[in-house]
DSSP file (Angstrom, degrees, kcal/mol; ACC not computed):
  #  RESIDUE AA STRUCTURE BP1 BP2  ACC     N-H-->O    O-->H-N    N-H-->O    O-->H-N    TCO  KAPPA ALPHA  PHI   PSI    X-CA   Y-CA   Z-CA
    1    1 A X              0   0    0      0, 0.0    47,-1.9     0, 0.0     2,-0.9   0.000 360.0 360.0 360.0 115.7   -4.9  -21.6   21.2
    2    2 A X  E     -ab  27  48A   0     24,-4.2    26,-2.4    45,-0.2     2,-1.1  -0.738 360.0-160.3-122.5 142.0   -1.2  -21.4   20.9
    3    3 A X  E     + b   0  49A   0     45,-1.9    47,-1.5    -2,-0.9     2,-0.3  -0.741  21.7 147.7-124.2 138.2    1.3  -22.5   18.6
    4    4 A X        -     0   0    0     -2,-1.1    25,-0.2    45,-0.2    26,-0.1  -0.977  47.5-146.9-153.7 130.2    5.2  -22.9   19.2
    5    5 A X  S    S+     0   0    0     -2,-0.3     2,-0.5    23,-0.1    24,-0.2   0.907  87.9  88.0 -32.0 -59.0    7.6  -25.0   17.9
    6    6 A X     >  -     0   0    0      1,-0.2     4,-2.6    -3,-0.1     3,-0.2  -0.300  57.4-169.2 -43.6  84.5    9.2  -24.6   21.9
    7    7 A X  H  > S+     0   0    0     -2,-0.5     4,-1.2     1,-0.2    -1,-0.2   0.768  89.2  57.0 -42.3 -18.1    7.6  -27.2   24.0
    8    8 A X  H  > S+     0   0    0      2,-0.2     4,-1.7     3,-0.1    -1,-0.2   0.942 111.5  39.0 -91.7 -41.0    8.9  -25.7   26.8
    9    9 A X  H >> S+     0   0    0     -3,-0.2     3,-2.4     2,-0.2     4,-1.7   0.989 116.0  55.2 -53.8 -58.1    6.9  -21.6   26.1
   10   10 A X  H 3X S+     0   0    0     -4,-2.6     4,-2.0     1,-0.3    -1,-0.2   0.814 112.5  37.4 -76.7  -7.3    3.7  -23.4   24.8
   11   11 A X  H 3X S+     0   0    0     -4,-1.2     4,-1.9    -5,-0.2    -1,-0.3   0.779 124.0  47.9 -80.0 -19.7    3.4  -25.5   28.3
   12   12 A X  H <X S+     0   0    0     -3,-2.4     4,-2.4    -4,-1.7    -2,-0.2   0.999 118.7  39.7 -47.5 -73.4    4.7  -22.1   29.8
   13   13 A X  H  X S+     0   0    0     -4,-1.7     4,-3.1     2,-0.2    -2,-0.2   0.714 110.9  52.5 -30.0 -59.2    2.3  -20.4   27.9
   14   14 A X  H  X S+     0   0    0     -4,-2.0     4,-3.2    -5,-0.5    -1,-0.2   0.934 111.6  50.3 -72.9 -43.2   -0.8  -22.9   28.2
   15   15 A X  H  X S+     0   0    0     -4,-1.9     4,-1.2     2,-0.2    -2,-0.2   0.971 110.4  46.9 -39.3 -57.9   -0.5  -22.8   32.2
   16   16 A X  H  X S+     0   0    0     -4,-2.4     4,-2.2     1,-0.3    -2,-0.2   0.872 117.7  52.2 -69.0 -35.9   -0.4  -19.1   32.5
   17   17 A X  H  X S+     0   0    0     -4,-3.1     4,-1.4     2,-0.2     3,-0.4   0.896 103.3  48.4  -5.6 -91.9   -3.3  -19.3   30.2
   18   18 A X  H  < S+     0   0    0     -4,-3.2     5,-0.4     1,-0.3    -1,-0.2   0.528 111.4  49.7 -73.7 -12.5   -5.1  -21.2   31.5
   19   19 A X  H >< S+     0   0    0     -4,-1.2     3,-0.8     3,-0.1    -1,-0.3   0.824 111.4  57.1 -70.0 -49.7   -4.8  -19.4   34.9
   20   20 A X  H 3< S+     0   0    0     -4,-2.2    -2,-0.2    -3,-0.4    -3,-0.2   0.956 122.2  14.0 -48.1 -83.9   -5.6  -16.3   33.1
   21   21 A X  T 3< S-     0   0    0     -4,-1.4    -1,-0.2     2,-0.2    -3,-0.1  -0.023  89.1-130.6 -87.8  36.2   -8.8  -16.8   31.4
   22   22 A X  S <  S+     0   0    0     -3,-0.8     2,-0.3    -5,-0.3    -3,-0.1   0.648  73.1 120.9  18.8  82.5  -10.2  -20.1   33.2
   23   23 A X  S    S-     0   0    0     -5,-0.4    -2,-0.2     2,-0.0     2,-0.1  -0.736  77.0-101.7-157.5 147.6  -10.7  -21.2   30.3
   24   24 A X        -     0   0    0     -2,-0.3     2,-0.3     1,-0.1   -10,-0.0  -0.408  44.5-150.6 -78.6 138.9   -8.9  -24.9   28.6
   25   25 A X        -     0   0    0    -11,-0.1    -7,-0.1    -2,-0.1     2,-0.1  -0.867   3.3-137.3-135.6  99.3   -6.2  -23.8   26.5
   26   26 A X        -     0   0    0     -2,-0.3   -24,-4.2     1,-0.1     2,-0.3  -0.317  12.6-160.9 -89.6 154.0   -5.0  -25.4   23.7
   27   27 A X  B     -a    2   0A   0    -26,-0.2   -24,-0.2    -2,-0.1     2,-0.2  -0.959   6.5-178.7-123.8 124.3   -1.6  -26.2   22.3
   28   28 A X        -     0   0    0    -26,-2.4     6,-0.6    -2,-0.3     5,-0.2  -0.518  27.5-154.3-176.8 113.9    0.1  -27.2   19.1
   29   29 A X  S    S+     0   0    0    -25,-0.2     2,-0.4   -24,-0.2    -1,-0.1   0.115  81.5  32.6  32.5 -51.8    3.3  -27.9   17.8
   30   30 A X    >>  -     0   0    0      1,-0.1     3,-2.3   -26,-0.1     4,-0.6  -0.926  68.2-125.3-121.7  88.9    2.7  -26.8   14.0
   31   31 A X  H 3> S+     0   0    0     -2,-0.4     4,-2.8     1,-0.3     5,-0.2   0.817 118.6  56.8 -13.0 -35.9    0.7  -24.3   12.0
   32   32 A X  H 3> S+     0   0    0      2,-0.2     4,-1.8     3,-0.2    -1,-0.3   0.794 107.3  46.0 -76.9 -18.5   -0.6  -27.4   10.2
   33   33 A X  H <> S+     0   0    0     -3,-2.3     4,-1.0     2,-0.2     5,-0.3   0.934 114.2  47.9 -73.5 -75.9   -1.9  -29.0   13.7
   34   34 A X  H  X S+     0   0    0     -4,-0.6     4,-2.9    -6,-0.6    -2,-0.2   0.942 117.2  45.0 -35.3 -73.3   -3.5  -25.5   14.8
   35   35 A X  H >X S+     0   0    0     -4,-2.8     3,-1.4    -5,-0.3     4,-0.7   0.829 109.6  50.4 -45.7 -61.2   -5.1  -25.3   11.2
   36   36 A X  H >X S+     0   0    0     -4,-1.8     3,-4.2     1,-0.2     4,-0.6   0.705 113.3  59.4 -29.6 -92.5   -6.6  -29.4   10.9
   37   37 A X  H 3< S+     0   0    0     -4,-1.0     5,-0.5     1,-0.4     3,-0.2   0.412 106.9  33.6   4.0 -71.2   -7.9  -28.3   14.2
   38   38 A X  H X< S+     0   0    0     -4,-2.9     3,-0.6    -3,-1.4    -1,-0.4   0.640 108.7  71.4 -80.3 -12.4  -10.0  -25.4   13.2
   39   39 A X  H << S+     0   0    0     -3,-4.2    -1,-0.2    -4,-0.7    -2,-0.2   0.343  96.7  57.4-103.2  -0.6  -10.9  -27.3    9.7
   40   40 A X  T 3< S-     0   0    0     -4,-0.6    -1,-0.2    -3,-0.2     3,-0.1  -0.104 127.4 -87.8-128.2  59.8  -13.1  -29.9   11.9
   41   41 A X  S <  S+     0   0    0     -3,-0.6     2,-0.4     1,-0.2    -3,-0.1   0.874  81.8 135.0  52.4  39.4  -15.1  -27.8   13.3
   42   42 A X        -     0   0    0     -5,-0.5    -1,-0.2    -4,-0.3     2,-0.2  -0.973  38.7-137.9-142.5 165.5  -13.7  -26.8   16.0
   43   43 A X        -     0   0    0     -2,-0.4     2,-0.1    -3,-0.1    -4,-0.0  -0.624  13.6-170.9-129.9 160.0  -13.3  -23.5   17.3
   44   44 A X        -     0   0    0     -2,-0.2     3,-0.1     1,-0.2    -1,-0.1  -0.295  17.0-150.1-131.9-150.4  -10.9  -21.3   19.0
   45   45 A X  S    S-     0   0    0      1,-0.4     2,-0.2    -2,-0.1    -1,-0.2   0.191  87.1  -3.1-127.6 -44.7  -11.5  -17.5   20.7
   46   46 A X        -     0   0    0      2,-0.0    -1,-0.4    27,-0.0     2,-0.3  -0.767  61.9-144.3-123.8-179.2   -7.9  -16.3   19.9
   47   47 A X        -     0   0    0     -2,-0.2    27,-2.6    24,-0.2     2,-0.5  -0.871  10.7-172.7-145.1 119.9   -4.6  -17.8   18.3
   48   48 A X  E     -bc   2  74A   0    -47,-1.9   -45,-1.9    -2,-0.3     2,-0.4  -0.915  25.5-179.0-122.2  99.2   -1.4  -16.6   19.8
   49   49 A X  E     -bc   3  75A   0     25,-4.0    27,-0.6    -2,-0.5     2,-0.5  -0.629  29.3-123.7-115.0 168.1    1.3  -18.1   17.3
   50   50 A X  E     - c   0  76A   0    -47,-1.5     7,-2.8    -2,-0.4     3,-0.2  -0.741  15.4-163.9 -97.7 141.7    4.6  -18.2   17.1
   51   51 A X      > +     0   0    0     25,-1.8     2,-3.4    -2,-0.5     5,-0.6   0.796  69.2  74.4-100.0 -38.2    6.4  -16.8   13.8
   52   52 A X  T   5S+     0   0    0     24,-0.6     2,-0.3     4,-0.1    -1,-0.1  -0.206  79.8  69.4 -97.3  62.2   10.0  -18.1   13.9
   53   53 A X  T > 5S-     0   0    0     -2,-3.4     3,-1.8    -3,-0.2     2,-0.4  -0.950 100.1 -67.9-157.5-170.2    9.8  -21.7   13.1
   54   54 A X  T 3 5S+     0   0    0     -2,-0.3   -23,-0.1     1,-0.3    -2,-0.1  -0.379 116.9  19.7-103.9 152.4    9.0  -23.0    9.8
   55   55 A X  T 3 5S-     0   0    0     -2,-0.4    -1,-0.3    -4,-0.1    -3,-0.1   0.783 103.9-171.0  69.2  34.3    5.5  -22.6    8.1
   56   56 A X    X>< -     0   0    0     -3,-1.8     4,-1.1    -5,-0.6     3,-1.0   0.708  32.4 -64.9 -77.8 178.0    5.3  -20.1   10.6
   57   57 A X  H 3> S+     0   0    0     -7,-2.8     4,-2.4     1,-0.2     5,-0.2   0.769 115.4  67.2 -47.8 -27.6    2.6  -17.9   12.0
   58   58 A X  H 34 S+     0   0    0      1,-0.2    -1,-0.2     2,-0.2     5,-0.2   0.923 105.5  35.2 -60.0 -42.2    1.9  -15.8    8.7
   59   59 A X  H <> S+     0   0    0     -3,-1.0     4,-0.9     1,-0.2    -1,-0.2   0.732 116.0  64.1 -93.7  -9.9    0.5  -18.2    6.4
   60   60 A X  H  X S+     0   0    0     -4,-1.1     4,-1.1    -3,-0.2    -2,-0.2   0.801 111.2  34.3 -27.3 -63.2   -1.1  -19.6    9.7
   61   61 A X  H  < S+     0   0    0     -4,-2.4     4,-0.3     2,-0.2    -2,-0.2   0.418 112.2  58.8-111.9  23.1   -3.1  -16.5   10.1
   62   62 A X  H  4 S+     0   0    0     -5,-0.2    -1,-0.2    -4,-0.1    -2,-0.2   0.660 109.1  49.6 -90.6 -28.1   -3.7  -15.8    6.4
   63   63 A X  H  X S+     0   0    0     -4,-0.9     4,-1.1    -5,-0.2    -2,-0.2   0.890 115.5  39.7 -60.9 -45.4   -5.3  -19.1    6.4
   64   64 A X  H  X S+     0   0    0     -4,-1.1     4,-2.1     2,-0.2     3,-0.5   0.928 114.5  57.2-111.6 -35.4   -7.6  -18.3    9.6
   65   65 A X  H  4 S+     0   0    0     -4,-0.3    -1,-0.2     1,-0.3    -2,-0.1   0.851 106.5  48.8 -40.6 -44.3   -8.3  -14.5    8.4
   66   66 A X  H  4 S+     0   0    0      1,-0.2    -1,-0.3    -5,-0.2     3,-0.2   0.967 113.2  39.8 -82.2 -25.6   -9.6  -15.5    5.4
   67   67 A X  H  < S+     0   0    0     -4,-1.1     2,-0.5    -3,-0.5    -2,-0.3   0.579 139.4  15.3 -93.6 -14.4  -11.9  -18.0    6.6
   68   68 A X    ><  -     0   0    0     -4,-2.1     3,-0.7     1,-0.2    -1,-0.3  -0.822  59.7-172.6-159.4 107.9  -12.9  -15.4    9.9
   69   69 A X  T 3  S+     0   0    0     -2,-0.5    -1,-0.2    -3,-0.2    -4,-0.1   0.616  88.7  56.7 -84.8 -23.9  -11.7  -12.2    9.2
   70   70 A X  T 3  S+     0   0    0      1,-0.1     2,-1.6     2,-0.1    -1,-0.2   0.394  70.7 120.3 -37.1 -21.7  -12.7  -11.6   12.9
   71   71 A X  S <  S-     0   0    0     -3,-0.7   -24,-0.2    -7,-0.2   -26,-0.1  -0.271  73.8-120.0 -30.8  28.4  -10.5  -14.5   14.5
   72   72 A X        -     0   0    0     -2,-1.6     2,-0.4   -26,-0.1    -1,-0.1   0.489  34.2-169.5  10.2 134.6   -7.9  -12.4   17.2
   73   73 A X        -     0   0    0    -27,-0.1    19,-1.6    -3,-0.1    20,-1.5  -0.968   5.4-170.5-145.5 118.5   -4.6  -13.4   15.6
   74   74 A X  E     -cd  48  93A   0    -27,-2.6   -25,-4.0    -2,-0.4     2,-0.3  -0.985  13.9-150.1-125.2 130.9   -1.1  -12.3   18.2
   75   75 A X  E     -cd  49  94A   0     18,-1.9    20,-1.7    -2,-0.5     2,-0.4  -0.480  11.2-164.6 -66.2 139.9    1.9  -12.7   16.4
   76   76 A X  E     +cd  50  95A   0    -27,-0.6   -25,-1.8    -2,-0.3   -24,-0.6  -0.917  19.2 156.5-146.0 125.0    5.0  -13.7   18.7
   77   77 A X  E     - d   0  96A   0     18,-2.6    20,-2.0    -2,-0.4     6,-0.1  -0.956  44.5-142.9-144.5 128.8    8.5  -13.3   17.4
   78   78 A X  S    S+     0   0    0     -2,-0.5     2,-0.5    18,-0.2    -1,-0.1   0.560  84.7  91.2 -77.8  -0.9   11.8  -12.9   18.9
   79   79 A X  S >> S-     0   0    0      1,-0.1     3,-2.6    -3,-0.0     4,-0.7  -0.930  71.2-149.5 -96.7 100.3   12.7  -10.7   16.0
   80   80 A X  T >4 S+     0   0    0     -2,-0.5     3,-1.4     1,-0.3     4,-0.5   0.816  96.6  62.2 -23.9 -57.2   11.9   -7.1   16.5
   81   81 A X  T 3> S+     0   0    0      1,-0.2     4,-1.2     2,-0.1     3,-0.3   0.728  86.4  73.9 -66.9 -10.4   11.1   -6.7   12.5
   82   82 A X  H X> S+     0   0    0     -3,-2.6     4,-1.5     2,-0.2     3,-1.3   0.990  87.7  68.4 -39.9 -59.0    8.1   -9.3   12.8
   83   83 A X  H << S+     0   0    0     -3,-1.4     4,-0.2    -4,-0.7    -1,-0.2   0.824  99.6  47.0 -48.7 -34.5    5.8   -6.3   14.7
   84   84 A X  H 3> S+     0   0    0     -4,-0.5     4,-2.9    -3,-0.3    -1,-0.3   0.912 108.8  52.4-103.0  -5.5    5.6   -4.5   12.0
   85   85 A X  H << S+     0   0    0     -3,-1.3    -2,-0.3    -4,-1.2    -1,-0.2   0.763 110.2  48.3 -63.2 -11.7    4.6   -7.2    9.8
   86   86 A X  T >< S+     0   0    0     -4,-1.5     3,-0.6     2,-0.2     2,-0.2   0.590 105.8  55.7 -67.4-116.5    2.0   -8.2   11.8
   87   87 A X  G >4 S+     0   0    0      1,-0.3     3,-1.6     4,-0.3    -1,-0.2  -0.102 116.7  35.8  -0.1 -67.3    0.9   -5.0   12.1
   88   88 A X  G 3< S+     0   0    0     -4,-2.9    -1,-0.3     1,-0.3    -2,-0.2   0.237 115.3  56.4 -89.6  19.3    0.6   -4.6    8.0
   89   89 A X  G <  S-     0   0    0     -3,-0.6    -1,-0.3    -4,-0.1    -2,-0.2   0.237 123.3 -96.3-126.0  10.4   -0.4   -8.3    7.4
   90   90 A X  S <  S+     0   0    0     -3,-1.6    -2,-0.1     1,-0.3    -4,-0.1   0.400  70.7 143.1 105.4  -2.5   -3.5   -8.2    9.6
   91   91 A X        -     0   0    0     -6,-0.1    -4,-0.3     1,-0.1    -1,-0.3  -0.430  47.7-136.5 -74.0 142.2   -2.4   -9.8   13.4
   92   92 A X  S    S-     0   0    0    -19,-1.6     2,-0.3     1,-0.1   -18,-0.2   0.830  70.3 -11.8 -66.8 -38.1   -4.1   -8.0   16.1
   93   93 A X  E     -d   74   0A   0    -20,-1.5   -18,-1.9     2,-0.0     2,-0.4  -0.912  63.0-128.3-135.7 166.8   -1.1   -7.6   18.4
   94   94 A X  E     -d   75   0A   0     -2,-0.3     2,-0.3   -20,-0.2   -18,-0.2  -0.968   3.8-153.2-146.1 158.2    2.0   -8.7   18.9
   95   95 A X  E     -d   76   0A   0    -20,-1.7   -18,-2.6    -2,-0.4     2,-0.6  -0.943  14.9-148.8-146.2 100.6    4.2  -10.2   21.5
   96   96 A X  E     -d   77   0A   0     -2,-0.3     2,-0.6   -20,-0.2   -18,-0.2  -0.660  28.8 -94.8-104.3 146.1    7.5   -9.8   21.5
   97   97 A X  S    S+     0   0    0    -20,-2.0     2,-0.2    -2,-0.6   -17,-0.1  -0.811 104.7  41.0 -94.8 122.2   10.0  -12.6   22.9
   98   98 A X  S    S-     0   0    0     -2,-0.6     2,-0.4     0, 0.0    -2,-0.1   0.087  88.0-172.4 -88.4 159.0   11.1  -12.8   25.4
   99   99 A X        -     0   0    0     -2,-0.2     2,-0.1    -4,-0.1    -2,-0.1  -0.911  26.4-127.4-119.7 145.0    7.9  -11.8   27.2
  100  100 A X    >>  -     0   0    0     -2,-0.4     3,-1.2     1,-0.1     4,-1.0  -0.661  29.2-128.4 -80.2 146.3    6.9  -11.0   31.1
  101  101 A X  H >> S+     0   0    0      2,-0.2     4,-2.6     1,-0.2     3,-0.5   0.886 112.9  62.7 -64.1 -39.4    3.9  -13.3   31.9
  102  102 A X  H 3> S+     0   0    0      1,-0.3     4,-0.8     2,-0.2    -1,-0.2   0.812  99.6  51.8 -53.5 -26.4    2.5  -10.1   33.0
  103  103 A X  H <> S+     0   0    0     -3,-1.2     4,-0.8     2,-0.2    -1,-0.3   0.796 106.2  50.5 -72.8 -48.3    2.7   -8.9   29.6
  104  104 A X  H <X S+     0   0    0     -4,-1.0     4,-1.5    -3,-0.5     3,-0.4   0.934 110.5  56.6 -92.8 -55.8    0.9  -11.9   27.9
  105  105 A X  H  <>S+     0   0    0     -4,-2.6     5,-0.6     1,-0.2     4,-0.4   0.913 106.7  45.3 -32.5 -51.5   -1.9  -11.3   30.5
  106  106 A X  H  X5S+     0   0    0     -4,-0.8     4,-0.5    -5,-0.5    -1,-0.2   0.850 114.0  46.3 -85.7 -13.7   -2.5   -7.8   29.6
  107  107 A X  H  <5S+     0   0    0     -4,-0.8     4,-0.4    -3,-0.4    -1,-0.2   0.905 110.5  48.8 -95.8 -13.3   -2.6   -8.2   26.3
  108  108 A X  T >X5S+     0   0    0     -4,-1.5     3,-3.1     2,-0.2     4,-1.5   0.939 107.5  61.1 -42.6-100.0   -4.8  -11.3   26.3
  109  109 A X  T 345S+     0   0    0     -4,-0.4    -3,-0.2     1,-0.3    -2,-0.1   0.862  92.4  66.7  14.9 -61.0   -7.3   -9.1   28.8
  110  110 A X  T 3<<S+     0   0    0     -5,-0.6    -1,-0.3    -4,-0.5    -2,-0.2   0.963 119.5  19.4 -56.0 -38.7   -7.6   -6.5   25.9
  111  111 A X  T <4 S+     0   0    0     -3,-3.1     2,-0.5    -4,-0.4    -1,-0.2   0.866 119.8  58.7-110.9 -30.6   -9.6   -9.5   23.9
  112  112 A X     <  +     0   0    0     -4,-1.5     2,-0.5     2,-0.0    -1,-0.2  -0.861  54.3 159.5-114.2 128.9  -10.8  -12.0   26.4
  113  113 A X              0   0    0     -2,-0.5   -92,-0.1     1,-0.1    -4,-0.0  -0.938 360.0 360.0-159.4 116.2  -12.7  -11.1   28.8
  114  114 A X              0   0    0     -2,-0.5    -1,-0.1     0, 0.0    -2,-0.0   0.210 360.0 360.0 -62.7 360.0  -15.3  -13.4   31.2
């Protein structure tokens, strides 16, 4: 699953994806989208979010940590000082923008794996 404001990253994003781990790869707009989502029972393997738009990836993945404290959560920020909040607020990696596709691959690899 990813979320970005950017339409233009998360269709970036959701192709290379979906090349990556042959697996259908979902996309949305909002933290609030992503969350309804997962609150009907539907299910995700990671969530790759975006921080810097507004209702951003943090309360996003304090919301999906607390209900699966196992969930993969990657933070992605174009602000350097994000990494080490993820780090101390519980995201598994992070991804900083701009990113090499090669980059989103290998770290996506570390978790998902066919």
């Amino acid at each position: 699953m990813v979320v970005d404001d950017d339409s233009e990253i998360r269709e970036l994003m959701v192709n290379a994806l979906s090349y990556c781990v042959n697996r259908e790869v979902l996309a949305f707009e909002t933290g609030d989208l992503a969350w309804q989502y997962l609150q009907d029972d539907n299910d995700a393997d990671m969530v790759i979010c975006d921080v810097d738009m507004d209702r951003g990836g943090f309360e996003l993945m304090a919301k999906i940590k607390h209900q699966s404290p196992d969930k993969i959560f990657i933070i992605m920020s174009g602000q350097g000082e994000n990494e080490k909040k993820a780090e101390l607020t519980g995201a598994d990696a992070f991804l900083g923008k701009p990113f090499a596709i090669n980059d989103l691959f290998n770290l996506v690899q570390c978790y998902i794996v066919d």
